[in-house]
C-alpha atoms as an extended CHARMM CRD file, in Angstrom:
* protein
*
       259  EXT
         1         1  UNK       CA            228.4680000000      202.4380000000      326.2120000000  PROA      1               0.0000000000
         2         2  UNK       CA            227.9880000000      206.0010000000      324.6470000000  PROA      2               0.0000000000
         3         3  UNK       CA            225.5350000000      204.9070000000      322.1570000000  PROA      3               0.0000000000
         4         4  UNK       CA            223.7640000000      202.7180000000      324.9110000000  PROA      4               0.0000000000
         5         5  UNK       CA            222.2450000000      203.4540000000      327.6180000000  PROA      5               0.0000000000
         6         6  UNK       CA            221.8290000000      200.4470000000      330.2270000000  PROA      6               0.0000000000
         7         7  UNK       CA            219.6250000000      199.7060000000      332.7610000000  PROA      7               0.0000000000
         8         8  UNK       CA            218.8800000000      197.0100000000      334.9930000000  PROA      8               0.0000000000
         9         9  UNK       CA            216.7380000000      196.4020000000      338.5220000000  PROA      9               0.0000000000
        10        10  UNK       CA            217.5820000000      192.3780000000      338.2880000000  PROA      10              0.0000000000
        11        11  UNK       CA            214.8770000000      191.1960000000      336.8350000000  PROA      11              0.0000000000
        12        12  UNK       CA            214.2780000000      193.6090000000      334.1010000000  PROA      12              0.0000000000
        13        13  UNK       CA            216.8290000000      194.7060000000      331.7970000000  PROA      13              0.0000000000
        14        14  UNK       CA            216.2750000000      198.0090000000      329.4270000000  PROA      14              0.0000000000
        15        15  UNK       CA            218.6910000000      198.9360000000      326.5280000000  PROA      15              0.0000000000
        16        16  UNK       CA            217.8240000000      202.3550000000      325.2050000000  PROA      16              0.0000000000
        17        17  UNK       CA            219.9310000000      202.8440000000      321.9730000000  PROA      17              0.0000000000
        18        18  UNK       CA            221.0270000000      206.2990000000      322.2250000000  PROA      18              0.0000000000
        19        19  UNK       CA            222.9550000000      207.9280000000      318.9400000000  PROA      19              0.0000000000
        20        20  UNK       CA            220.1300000000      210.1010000000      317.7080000000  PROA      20              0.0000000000
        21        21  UNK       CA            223.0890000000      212.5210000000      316.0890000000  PROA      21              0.0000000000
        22        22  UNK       CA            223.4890000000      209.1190000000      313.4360000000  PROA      22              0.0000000000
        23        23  UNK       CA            219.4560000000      208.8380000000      313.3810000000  PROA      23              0.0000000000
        24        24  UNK       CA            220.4870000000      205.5960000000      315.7680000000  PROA      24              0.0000000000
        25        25  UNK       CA            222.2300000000      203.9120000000      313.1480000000  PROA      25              0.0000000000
        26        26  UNK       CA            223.8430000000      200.8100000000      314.8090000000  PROA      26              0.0000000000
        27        27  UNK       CA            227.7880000000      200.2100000000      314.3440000000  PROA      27              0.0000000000
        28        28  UNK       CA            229.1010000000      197.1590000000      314.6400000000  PROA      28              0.0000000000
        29        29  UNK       CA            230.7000000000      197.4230000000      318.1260000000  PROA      29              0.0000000000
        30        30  UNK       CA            226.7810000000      198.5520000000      319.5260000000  PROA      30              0.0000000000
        31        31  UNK       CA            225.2860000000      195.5350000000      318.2350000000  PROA      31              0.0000000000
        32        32  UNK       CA            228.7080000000      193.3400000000      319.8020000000  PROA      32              0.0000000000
        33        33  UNK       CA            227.9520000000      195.1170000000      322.8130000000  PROA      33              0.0000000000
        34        34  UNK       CA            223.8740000000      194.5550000000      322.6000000000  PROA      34              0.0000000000
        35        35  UNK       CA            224.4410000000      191.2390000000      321.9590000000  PROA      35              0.0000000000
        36        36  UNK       CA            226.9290000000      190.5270000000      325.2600000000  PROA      36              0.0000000000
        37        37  UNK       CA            224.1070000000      192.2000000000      327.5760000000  PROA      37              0.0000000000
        38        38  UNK       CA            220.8360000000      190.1560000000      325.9290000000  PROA      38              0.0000000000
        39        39  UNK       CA            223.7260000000      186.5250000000      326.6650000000  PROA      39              0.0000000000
        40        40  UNK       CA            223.6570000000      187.7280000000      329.7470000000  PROA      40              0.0000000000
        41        41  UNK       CA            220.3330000000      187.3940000000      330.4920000000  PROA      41              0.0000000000
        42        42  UNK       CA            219.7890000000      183.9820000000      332.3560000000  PROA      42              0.0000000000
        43        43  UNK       CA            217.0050000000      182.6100000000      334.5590000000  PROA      43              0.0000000000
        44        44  UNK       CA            213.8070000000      180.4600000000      333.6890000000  PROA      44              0.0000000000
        45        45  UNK       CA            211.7140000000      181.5570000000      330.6510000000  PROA      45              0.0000000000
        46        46  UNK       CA            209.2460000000      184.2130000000      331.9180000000  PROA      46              0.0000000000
        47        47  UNK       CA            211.7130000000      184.8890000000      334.7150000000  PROA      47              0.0000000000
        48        48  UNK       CA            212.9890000000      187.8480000000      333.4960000000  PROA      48              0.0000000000
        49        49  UNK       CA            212.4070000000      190.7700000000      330.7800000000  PROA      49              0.0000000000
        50        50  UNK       CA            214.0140000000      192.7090000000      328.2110000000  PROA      50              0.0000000000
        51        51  UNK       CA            213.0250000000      196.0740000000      326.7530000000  PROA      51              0.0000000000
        52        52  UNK       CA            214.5910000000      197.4840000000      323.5180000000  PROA      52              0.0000000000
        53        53  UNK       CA            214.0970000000      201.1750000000      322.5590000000  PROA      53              0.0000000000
        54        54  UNK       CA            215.6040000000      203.7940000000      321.6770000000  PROA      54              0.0000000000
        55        55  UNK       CA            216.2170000000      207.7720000000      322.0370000000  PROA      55              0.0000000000
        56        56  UNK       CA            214.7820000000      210.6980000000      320.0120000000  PROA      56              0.0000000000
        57        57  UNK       CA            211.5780000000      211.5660000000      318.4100000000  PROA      57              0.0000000000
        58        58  UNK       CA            212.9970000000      210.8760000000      314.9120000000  PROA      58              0.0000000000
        59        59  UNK       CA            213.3240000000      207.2730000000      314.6860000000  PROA      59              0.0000000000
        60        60  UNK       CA            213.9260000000      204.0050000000      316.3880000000  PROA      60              0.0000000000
        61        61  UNK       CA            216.7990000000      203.2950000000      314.1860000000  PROA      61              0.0000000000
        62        62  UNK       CA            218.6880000000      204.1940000000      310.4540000000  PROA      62              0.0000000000
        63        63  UNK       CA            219.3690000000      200.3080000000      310.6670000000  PROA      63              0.0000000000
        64        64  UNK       CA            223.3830000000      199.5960000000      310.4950000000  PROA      64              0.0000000000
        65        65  UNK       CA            226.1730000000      201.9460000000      310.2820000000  PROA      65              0.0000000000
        66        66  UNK       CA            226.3760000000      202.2710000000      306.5290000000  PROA      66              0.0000000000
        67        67  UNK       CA            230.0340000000      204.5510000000      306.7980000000  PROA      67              0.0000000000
        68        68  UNK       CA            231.1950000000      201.2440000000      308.4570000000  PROA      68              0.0000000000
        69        69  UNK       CA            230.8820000000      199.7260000000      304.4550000000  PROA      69              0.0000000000
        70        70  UNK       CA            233.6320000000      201.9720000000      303.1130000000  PROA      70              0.0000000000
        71        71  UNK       CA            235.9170000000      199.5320000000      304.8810000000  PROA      71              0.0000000000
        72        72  UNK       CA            235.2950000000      197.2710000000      301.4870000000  PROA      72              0.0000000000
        73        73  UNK       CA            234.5420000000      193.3250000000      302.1930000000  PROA      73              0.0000000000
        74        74  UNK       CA            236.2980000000      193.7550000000      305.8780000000  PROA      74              0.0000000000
        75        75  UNK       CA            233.6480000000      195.7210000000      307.3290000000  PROA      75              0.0000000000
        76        76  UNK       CA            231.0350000000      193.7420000000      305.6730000000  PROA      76              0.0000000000
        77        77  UNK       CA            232.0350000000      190.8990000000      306.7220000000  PROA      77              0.0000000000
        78        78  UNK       CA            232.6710000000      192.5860000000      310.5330000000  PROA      78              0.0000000000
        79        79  UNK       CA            228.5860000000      193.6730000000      310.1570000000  PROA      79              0.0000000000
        80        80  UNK       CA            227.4900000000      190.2300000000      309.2130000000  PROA      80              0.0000000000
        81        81  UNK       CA            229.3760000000      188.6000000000      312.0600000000  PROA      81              0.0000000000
        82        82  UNK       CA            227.9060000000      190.8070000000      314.7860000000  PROA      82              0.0000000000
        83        83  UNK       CA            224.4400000000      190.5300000000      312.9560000000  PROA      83              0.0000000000
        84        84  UNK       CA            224.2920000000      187.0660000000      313.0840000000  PROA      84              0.0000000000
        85        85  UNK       CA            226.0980000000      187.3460000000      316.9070000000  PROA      85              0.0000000000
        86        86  UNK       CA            223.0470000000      189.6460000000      317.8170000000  PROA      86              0.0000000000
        87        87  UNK       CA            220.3730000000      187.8020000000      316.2870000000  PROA      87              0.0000000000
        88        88  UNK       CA            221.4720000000      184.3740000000      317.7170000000  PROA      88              0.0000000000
        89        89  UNK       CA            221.4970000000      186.2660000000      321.3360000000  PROA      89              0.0000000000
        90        90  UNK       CA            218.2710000000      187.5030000000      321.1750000000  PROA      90              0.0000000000
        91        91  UNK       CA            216.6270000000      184.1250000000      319.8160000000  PROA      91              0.0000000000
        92        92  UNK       CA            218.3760000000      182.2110000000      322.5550000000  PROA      92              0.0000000000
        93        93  UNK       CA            217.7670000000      184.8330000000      325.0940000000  PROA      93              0.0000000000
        94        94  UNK       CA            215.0160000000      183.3060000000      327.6810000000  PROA      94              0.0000000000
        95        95  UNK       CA            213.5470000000      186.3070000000      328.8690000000  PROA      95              0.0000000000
        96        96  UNK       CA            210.5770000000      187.8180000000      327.3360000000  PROA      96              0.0000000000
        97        97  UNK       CA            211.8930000000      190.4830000000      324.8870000000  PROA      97              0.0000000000
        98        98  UNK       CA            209.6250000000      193.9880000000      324.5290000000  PROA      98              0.0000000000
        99        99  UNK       CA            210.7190000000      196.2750000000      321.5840000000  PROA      99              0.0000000000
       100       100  UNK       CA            208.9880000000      200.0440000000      321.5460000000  PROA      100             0.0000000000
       101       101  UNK       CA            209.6500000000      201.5820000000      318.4910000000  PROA      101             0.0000000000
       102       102  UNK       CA            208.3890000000      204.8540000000      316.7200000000  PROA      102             0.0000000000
       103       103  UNK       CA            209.3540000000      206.8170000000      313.7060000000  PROA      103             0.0000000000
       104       104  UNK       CA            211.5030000000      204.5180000000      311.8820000000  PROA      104             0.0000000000
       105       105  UNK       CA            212.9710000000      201.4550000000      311.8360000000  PROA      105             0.0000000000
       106       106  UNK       CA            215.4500000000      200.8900000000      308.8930000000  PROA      106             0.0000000000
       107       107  UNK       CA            217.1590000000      197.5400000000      308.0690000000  PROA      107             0.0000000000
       108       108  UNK       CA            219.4520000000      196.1530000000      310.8760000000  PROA      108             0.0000000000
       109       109  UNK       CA            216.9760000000      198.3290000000      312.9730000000  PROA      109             0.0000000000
       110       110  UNK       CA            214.8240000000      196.1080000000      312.4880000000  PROA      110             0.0000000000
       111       111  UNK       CA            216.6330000000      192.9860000000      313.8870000000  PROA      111             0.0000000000
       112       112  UNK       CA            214.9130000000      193.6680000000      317.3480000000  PROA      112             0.0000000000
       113       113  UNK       CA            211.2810000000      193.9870000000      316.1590000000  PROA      113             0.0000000000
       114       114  UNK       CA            211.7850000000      191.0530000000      314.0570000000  PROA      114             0.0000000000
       115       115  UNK       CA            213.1740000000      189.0000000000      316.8440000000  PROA      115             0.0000000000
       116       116  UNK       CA            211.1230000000      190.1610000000      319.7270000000  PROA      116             0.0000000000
       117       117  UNK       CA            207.7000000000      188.6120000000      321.7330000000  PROA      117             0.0000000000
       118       118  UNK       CA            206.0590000000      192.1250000000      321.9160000000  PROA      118             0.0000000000
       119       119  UNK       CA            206.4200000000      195.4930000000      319.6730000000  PROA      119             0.0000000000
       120       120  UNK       CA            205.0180000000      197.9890000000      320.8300000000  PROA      120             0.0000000000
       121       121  UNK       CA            204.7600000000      200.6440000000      317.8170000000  PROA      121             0.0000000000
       122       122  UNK       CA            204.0780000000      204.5970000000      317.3360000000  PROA      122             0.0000000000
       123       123  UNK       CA            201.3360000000      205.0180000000      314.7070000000  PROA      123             0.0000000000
       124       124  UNK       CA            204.0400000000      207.1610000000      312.8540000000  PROA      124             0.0000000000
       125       125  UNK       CA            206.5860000000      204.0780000000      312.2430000000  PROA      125             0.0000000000
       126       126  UNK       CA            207.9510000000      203.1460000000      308.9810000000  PROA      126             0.0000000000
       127       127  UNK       CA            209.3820000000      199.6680000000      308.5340000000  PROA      127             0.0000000000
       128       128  UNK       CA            211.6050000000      199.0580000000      305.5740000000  PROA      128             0.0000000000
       129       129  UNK       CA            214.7250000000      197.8620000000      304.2350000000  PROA      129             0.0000000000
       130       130  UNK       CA            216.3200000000      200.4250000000      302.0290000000  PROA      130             0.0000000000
       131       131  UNK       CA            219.2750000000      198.0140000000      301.0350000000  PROA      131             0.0000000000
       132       132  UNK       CA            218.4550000000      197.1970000000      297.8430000000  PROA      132             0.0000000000
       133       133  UNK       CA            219.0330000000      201.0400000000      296.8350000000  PROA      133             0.0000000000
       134       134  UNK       CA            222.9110000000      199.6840000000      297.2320000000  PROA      134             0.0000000000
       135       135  UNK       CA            222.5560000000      196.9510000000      295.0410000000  PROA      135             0.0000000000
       136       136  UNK       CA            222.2660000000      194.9560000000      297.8140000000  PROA      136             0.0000000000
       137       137  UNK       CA            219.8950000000      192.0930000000      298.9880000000  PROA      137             0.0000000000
       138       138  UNK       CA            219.6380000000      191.7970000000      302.9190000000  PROA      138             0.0000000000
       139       139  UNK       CA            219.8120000000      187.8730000000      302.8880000000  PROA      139             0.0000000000
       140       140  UNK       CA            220.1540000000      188.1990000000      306.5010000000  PROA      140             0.0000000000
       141       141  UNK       CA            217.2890000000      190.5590000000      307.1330000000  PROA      141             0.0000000000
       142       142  UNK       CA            215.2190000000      188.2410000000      305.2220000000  PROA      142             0.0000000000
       143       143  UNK       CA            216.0360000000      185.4820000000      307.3240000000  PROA      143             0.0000000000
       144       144  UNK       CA            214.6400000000      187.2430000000      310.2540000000  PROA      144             0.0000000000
       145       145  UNK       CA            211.9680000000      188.5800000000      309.0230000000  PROA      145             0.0000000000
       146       146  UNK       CA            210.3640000000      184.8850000000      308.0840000000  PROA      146             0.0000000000
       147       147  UNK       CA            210.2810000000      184.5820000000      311.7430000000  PROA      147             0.0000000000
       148       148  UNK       CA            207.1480000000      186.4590000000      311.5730000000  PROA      148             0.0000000000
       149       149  UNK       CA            205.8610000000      186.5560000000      307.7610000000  PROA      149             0.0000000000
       150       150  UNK       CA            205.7330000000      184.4770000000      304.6970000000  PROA      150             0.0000000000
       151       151  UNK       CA            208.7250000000      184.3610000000      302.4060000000  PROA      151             0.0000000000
       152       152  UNK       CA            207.0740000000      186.0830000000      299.4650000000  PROA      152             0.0000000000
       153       153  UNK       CA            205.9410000000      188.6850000000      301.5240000000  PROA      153             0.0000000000
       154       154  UNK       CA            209.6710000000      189.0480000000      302.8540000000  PROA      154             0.0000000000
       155       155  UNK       CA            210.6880000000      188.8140000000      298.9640000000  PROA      155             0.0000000000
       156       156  UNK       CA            208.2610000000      192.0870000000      298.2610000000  PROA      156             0.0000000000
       157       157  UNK       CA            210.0140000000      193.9960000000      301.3770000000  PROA      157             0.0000000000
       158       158  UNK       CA            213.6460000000      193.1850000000      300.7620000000  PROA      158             0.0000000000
       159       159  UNK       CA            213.3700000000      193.9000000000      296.6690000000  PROA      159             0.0000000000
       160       160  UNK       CA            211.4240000000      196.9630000000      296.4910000000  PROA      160             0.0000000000
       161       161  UNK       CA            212.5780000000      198.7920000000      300.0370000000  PROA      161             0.0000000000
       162       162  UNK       CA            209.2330000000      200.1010000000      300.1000000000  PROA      162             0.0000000000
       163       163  UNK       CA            208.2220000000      201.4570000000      303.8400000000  PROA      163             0.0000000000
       164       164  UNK       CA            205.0600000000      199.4030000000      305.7920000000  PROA      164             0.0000000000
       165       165  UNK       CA            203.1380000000      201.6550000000      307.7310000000  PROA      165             0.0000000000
       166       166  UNK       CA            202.5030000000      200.5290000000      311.4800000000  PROA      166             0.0000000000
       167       167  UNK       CA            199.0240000000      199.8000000000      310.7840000000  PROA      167             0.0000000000
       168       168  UNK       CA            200.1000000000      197.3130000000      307.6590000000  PROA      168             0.0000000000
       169       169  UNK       CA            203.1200000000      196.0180000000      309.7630000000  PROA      169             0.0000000000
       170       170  UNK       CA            200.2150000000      195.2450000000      312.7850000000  PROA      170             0.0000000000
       171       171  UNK       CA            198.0950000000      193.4410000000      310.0180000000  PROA      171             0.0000000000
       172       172  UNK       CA            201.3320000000      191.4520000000      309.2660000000  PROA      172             0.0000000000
       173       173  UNK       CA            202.2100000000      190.9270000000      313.0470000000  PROA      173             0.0000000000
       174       174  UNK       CA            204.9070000000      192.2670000000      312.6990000000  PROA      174             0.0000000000
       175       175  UNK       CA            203.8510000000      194.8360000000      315.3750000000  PROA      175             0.0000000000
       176       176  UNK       CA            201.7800000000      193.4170000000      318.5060000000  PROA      176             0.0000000000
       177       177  UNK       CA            200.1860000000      197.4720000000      318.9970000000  PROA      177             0.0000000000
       178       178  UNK       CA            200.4150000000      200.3880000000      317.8820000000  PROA      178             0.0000000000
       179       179  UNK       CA            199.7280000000      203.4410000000      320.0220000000  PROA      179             0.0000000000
       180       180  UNK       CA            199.0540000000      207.2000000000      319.0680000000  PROA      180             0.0000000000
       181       181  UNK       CA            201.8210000000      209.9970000000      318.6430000000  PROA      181             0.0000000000
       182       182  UNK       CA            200.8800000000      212.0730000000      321.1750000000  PROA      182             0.0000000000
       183       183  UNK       CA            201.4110000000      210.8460000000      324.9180000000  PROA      183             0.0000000000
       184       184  UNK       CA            203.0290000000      207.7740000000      322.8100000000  PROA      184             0.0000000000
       185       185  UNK       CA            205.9820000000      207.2440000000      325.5050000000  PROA      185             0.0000000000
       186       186  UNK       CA            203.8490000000      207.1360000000      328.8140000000  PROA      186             0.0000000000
       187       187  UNK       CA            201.2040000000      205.3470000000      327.5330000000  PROA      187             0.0000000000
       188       188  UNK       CA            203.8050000000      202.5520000000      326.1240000000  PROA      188             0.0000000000
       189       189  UNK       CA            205.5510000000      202.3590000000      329.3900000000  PROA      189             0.0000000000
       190       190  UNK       CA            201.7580000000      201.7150000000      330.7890000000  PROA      190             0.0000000000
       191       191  UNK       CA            201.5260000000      198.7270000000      328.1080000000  PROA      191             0.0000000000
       192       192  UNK       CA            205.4650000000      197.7410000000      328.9840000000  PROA      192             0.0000000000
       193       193  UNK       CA            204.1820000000      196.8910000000      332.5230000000  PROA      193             0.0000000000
       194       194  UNK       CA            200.9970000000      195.2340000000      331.9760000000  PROA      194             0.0000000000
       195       195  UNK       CA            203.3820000000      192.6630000000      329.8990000000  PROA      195             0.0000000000
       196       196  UNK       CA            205.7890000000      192.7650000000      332.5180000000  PROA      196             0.0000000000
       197       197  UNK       CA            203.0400000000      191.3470000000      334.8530000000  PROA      197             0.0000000000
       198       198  UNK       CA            202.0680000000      188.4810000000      332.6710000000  PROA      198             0.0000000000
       199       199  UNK       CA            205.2660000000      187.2900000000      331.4000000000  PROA      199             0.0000000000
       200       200  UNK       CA            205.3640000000      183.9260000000      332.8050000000  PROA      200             0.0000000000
       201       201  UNK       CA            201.8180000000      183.4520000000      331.0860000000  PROA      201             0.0000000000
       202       202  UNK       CA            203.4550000000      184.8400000000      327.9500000000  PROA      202             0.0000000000
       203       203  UNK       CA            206.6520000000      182.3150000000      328.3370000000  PROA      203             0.0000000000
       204       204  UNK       CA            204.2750000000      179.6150000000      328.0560000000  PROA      204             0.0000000000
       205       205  UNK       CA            202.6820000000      180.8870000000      325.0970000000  PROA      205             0.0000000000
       206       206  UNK       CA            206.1280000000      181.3840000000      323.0950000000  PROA      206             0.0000000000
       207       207  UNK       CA            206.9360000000      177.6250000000      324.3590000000  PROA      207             0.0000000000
       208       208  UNK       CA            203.7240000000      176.8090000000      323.2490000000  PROA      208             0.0000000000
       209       209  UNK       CA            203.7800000000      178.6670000000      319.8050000000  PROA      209             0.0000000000
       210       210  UNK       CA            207.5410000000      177.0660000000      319.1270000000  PROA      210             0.0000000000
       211       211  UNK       CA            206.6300000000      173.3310000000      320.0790000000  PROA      211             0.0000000000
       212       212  UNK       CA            203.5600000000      173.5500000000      317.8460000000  PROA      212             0.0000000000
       213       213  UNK       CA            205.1360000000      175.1740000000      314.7390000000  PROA      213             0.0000000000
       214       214  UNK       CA            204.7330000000      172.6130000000      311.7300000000  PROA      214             0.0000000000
       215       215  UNK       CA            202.8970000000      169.9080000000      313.7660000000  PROA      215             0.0000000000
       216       216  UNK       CA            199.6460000000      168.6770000000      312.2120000000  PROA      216             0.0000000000
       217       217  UNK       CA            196.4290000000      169.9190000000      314.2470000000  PROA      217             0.0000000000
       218       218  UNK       CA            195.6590000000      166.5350000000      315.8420000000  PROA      218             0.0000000000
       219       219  UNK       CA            199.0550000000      167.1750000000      317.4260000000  PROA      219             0.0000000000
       220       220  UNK       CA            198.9240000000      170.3370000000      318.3830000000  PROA      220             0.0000000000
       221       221  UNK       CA            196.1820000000      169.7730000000      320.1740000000  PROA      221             0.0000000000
       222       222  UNK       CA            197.4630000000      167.1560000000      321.9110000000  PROA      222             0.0000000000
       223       223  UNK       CA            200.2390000000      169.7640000000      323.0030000000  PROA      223             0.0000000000
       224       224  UNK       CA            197.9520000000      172.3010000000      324.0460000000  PROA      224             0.0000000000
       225       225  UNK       CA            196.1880000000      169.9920000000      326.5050000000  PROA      225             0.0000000000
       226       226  UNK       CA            198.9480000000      168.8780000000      327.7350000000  PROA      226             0.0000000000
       227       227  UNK       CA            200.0860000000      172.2390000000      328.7180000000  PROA      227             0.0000000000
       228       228  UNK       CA            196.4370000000      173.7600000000      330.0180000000  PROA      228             0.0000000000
       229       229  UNK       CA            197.3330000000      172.7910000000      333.6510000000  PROA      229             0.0000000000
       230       230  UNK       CA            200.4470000000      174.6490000000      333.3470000000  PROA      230             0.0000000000
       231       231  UNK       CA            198.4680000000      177.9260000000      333.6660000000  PROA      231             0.0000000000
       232       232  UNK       CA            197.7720000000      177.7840000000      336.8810000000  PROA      232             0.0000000000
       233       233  UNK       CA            200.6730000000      177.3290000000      338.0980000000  PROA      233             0.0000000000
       234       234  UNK       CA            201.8860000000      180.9210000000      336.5120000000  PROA      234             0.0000000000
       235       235  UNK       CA            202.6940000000      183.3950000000      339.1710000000  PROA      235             0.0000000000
       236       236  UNK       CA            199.4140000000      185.8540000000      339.9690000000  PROA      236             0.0000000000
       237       237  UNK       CA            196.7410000000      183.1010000000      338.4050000000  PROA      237             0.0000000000
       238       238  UNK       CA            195.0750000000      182.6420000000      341.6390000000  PROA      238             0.0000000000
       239       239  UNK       CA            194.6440000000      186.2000000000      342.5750000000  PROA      239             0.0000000000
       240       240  UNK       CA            193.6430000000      187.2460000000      339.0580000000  PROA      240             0.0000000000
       241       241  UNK       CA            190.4170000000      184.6210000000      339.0350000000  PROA      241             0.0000000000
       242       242  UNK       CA            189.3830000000      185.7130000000      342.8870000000  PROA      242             0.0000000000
       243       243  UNK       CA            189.4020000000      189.3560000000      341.5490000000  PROA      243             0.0000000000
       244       244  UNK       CA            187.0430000000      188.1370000000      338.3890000000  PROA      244             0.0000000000
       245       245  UNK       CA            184.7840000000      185.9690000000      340.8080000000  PROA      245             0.0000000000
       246       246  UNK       CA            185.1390000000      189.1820000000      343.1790000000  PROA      246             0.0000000000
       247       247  UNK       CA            183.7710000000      191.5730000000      340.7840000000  PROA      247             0.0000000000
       248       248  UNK       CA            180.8540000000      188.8130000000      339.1050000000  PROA      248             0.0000000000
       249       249  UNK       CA            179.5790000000      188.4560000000      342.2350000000  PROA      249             0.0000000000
       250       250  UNK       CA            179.5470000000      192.6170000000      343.2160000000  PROA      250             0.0000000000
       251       251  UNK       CA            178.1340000000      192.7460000000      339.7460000000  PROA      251             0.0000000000
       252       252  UNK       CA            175.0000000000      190.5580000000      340.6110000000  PROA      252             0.0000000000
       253       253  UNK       CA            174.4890000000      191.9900000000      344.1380000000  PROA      253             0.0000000000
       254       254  UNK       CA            174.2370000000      195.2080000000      342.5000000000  PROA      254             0.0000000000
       255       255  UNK       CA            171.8690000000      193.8810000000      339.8620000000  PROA      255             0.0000000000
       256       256  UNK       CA            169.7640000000      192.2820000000      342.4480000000  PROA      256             0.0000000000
       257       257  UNK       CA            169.5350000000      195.6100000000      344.3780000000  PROA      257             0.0000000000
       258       258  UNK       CA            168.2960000000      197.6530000000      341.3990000000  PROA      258             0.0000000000
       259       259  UNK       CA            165.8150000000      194.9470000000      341.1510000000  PROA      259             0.0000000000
């Protein structure tokens, strides 16, 4: 748990990947390990959270362990297990999933972003996939990123390694927001709990955005209606519309005294 750092009050779980002397390259045995915590994760869907990031001001992550590739087709095939382990894990994992990510994220780095409901980026991060420079195409990679973006614009990533820029990787969705440099890390952890604090809402909106994927319109419309009275039975619904009706009707009192 070196390269890990783990944290958990019971309903929220944080893994801060912490190797910043390998530029938070991931070896096989972190992503084993990552992948062992995120199974662990149980309850409803919205009932609990998990937050990705990582240590440094460098870079969220090199991607995987290259080094671990002078093993020859053994620790290739080792790094495609655990990939495929990790990736499975997170996909499966009910809890809503938060990545925060600045600086770079590189390849197998990029497995969480990929995979995640929320990324929260630094406007300074770099997304790319440098493994064609090895004569290698990261099949795998490309996989996950067609969770989020068309094939062809997958194709463009994986076979030229050229870097998106948060702002392009935003206008992809890859990234849900990106946040400035400076004060980056308390103003993230200010976004991390506002989505804490809707994540039931959010559950609904990943079961939602699942069900409805490849449905004709008519249908998922039908789905969506179906699910509307689901809302209000998300935790904090009630409160949230007395404060609105609270502050409309403060709001006109106010207006009506000016008057």
């Amino acid at each position: 748990m070196t390269d890990l750092k783990l944290q958990n009050d019971g309903a929220v779980t944080r893994i801060t990947i912490d190797r910043t002397a390998k530029s938070n390259a991931l070896s096989a045995d972190m992503m084993e390990e990552i992948a062992g915590i995120v199974r662990g994760i149980g309850g409803a869907p919205g009932e609990n959270a998990l937050i990705i990031d990582a240590a440094g001001d460098r870079g969220f992550s090199a991607g995987a362990d290259i080094s671990e590739l002078r093993a020859g087709r053994e620790g290739l095939e080792r790094q495609e297990e655990v990939i495929l382990g990790l990736s499975e894990a997170i996909e499966t994992c009910p809890a809503l999933i938060i990545t925060v990510a600045h600086g770079y994220a590189k390849g197998g780095g990029t497995i969480f972003p990929c995979l995640s409901d929320i990324v929260i980026a630094r406007d300074d991060l770099s997304v790319s996939y440098p493994e064609i420079q090895f004569r290698m195409y990261p099949f795998l990679l490309h996989a996950l990123l067609i969770q989020k973006i068309p094939s062809s614009l997958a194709w463009r990533l994986c076979a030229t390694g050229r870097a998106l820029a948060a702002d392009e990787a935003f206008g992809l969705g890859l990234v849900t927001e990106v946040l400035p440099v400076e004060g980056f890390r308390d103003r993230a952890e200010e976004r991390v709990s506002h989505y804490l604090d809707i994540r039931a809402s959010l559950a609904l909106g990943r079961e939602f955005s699942e069900n409805a994927a490849g449905l004709p319109f008519g249908e998922q419309m039908k789905l969506a209606g179906g699910m509307m009275h689901r809302n209000f039975a998300a935790p904090g619904v009630d409160e949230a519309i007395e404060r609105h009706r609270a502050r409309l009707s403060s709001k006109t009192k106010n207006a009506g005294a000016a008057q």
